[in-house]
C-alpha positions, 0 to 999 in steps of 0.5 A: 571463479566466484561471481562478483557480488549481486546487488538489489535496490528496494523499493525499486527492485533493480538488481545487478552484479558489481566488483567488490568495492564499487562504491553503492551510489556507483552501482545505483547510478548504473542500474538508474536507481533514484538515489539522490547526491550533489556532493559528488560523493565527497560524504557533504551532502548526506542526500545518498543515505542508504539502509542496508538489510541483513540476514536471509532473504529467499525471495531474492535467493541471497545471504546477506552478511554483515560484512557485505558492506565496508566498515564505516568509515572517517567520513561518515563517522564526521558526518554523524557526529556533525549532523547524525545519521538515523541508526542503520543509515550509511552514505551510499557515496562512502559504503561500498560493495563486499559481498551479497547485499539487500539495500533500501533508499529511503524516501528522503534519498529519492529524487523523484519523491513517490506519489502516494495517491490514496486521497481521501473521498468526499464521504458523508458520515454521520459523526458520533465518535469514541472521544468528545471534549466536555467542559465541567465545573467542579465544586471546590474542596470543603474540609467538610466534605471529605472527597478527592478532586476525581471524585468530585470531577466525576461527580460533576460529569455525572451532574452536568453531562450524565455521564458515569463511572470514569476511568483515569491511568495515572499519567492523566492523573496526575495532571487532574490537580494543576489543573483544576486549580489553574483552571479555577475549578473549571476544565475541559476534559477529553473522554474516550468511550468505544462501543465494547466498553461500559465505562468513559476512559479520561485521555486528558484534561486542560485547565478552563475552556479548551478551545482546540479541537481533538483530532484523529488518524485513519490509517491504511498500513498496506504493504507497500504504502501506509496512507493516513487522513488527519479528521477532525473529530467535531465534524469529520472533515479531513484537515491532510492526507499524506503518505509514505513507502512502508519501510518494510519493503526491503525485507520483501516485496510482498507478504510472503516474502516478509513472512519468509524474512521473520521465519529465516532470520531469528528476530526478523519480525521484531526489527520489522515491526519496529521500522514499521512503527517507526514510519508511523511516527514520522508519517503522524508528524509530518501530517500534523505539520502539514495540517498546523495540528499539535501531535498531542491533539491527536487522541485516536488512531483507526488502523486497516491492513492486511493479516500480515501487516496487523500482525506485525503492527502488534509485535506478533510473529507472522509465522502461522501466516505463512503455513497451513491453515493459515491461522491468525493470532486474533482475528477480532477488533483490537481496541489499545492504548496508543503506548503499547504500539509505541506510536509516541507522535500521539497524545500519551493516552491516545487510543487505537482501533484496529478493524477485525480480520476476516480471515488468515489472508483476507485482512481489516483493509477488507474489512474496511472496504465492506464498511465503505462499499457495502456490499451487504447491502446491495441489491444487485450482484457487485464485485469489489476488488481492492487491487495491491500487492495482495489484492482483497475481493469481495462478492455479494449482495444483501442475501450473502458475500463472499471474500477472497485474496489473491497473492498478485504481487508487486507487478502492479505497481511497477515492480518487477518490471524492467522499466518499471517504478513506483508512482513518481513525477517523471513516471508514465502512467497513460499509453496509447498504442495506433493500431496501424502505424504502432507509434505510442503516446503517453503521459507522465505523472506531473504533466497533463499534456501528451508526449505528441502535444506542442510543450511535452518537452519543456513541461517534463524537462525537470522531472525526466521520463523516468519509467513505467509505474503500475496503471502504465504497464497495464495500459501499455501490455493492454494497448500492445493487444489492442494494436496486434502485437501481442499475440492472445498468449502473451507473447511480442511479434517480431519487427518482420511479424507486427511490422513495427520498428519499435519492436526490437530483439531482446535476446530469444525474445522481443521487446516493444520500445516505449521511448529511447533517450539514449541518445541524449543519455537518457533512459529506454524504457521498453516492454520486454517478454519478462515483463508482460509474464510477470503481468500476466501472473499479476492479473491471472491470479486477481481474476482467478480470485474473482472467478472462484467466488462466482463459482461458489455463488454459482454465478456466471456474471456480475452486475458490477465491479468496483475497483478499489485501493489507489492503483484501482483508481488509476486503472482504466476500465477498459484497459483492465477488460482487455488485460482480462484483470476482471470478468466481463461486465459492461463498461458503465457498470466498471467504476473506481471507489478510490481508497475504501480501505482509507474510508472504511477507516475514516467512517470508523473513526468518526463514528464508533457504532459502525465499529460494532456494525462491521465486527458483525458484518465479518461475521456472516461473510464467507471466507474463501481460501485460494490456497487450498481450492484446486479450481483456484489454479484452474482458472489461473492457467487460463487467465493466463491469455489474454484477455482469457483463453475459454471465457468469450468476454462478450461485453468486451467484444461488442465494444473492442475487437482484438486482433486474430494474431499467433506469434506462436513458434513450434513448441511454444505455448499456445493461448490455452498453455498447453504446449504444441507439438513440433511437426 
């Protein structure tokens, strides 16, 4: 008898079979997917767009076909000829079930918008960017003197500015006469000069005194969000920041998964770089509405992202990415015109920069960091980790630095979590567990007050508590140790075990309840078993990371660590040591740089000789492969406990004493992984 049809629903991860022929809002209501409609499915209020993907997708272990949904339909076809449906788009209300499927909801779907929390950090930089406004007089045209209206400009420049050789395209010249003659012989001209080029490009030019500013994207493309800060290239300031989920994710959660995707399904990668680029143009928009900035005002873009995503930015196949020896197609600063990117939300002569990688799987985002963070000028012993789906590390002080990835997965970030969920109003992101009556407390993003707090309710009665994102779980796996239910190895006590109700059977496993609406039809949000191993995975191979750079330092202990990207900023230092997500350093020495990835790409932005500065700083950094280390999967395995199952962690111990608890049943792993024998 053949299996009803799965379903998976990104970004959210859920999953669940469903007959053929169920509706998709149906099957997203069931499994609690945030899928938006309050037209009660009858095709009106088009707030249940869903996109579904096609082709092979080995993450997931399914073959989507094209005829995994139902064929559009009347509704949706007077639906698009009223209002229009992007291209892919369908109604979730309207499409239903046939076959295996991959489906997205779109941010637009969502009710609970995701959160993305990579605000820019106040920053001191010193301005000196690639693209300037000059106001020049140009000498009239004299029958006498034979020369054209460029020729004269650039003499004025050259006059006035002392500026030479000037390089013009040819949609920018042909706005040269209009121009000078509405102008009156006066213009403002926008120049663009990077540190490899020898000559001034002209990007555009406005008649008399331009009296606007010129403007300019940073912008972090990770792989689960794309981040972007709208500078002002006068004085550096940030005028907006705004983010969006990567549109990618529903070809894979994570790179490999993407890469996988492009190698299974021929064009694969051209259709990723197009929704990506996509996502680009709407996120310029929209940051230029919020900031009250005409796009064309928008001259330049700095770009950072890991191997993958910068491949997929320039339209080249990630396929050598995914295989030994891990090779990039380029791994030096890519310097073009915004055109060639098809990034139109842009002025039309606007310019793009992209940090150089530093190696196969260690990307521009690291880059940006060591621009930010410095770690080549150190004087103490500083770790750096950029946590994600794919977590950067960098190790080092003014006499060397080393870097790393390690793949963690999405599991920080609230996926592949039972309860899980990105960052989004209704969402927990605090826990605190009492160690002797286990009750838990919590947060959720959009409240201040604790679930114990006089108000709770009624301060979250319109966005619900929705789920667990990712600095929640960490707390709540670290908090569950702290309390003794959790055992060093990983694995939930029984109710009869912790003497904790909350505890309940999930299978042959248990579960920890966080909070249970059902009765009111709400959500159990809980930590099961499969849960604290997929964190356990996540943390070990960050931590791993870290390790095999002090080993090949020779070092047993850093001065300090930095933890960077947005999920860094939200995670508790002392929570993160408990889980073991880093080594043992003092706490005061533990701090948050918020996004340096988004920083390292403002100062490169604003200002072109540090674009020449980090070109020569990834040079001389050491490059480590993890994939190919065997002492890589040594640390892992005993990352695996927690915090850690050989390292004493004695800055942790002088500050938290963890419980001595074994919740081991005979022929279970025991905290180092070994299997124990039964008796």
């Amino acid at each position: 008898m053949s299996k009803d049809p799965l379903v998976i629903f990104t970004p959210s991860g859920k999953r669940g079979r469903f007959a053929r022929g169920t509706p998709v809002l149906t099957a997203a209501r069931q499994l609690g997917v945030d899928l938006d409609s309050v037209c009660g499915g009858r095709g009106i209020c088009s707030k249940c767009q869903i996109t579904p993907s096609y082709g092979e997708f080995s993450k997931h272990g399914v073959t989507v076909a094209r005829d995994a949904l139902s064929d559009w339909n009347a509704v949706e076809e007077r639906y698009h000829q009223k209002r229009g449906l992007k291209e892919g788009r369908r109604l979730g209300c309207q499409a239903t079930v046939q076959g295996d499927v991959v489906i997205d909801v779109p941010p637009e779907s969502q009710v609970h918008k995701q959160v993305v929390r990579k605000a820019a950090a106040a920053r001191d930089i010193v301005m000196d960017p690639a693209t300037r406004l000059y106001y020049v007089e140009v000498q009239e045209p004299d029958m006498h003197q034979p020369t054209g209206d460029l020729e004269r400009l650039q003499s004025a420049l050259s006059a006035q500015w002392n500026i030479g050789e000037v390089r013009v395209e040819l949609p920018v010249l042909q706005k040269l006469q209009p121009a000078l003659r509405k102008g009156k012989w006066a213009v403002t001209v926008a120049l663009y000069k990077d540190h490899h080029d020898a000559h001034e490009r002209l990007l555009d030019i406005w008649p008399g005194y331009f009296e606007g500013r010129l403007y300019g994207l940073a912008i972090d493309l990770g792989s689960t969000t794309i981040a972007a800060h709208l500078c002002d290239l006068r004085n550096g300031q940030v005028l907006a920041s705004a983010g969006i989920m990567n549109p990618q994710i529903r070809f894979g959660e994570d790179l490999m998964s993407r890469v996988s995707y492009a190698m299974m399904n021929p064009g694969g990668d051209r259709e990723m770089t197009r929704v990506v680029r996509d996502a680009i143009n709407e996120l310029a928009l929209s940051i230029a509405a919020q900031a009250e900035v005409a796009p064309e005002q928008i001259m330049e873009a700095v770009f950072v992202c890991n191997p993958v995503m910068h491949h997929l930015l320039l339209g080249i196949d990630p396929v050598e990415l995914g295989q030994a020896p891990f090779a990039l197609a380029t791994s030096d600063a890519v310097a073009l015109d915004s055109s060639r990117l098809d990034l139109n939300a842009l002025n039309a002569a606007a310019r793009c920069y992209i940090l150089p990688c530093i190696a196969g799987h260690v990307g521009a985002d690291a880059a940006a960091v060591a621009l930010a963070e410095e770690p080549h000028r150190s004087e103490d012993l500083v770790l750096v980790v950029d946590v994600g789906t794919n977590a950067e590390i960098l190790l080092g002080n003014r006499d060397r630095v080393l870097a790393c990835s390690s793949p963690t997965g999405p599991a920080f970030e609230g996926a592949q979590i039972s309860s899980g969920q990105r960052a989004a109003p209704g969402a927990i992101e605090h826990v605190r567990i009492d160690p002797t009556t286990k009750e838990p407390r919590f947060t959720v993003i959009g409240c201040d007050l604790w679930s114990d707090e006089d108000g709770f309710a009624e301060a979250t009665a319109a966005t619900g508590i929705t789920g667990i994102c990712g600095s929640g779980i960490i707390e709540v796996v670290a908090e569950m140790r702290m309390a003794g239910l959790l055992d060093a190895s990983g694995l939930i006590g029984s109710a009869a075990q912790t003497g904790c109700a909350r505890v309940r059977e999930d299978g042959r496993t248990h579960a920890y309840v966080l909070h249970d609406a059902t009765a009111d039809g709400g959500p159990l949000i809980s930590v099961t078993q499969g849960d604290i191993r997929a964190i356990q995975l996540a943390k070990s191979a960050l931590y791993a990371g870290a390790r095999l750079l002090m080993d090949e330092l020779g070092v047993d202990k850093v001065d300090r660590v930095v933890l960077a990207g947005a999920f860094g900023a939200h995670v508790s230092p002392l929570h993160a040591m408990v889980l073991g997500m880093i080594p043992d350093a003092p706490l005061d020495k533990v701090s948050s740089a918020g996004n340096a990835a988004g920083t390292g790409a403002r100062i490169a932005l604003c200002n072109v000789a540090s674009r020449a500065e980090i070109e020569r700083v990834v040079g001389d950094i050491t490059k480590v492969e993890t994939a190919i280390e065997p002492r890589f999967q040594e640390h892992f395995i005993a990352a695996n406990a927690i915090p850690h199952a050989t390292e004493p962690f004695p800055e942790l111990s002088a500050i938290v004493s963890l419980p001595s608890v074994s919740f081991n049943a005979a022929g279970e792993k025991n905290a180092s992984g070994r299997r124990r024998r039964r008796r």
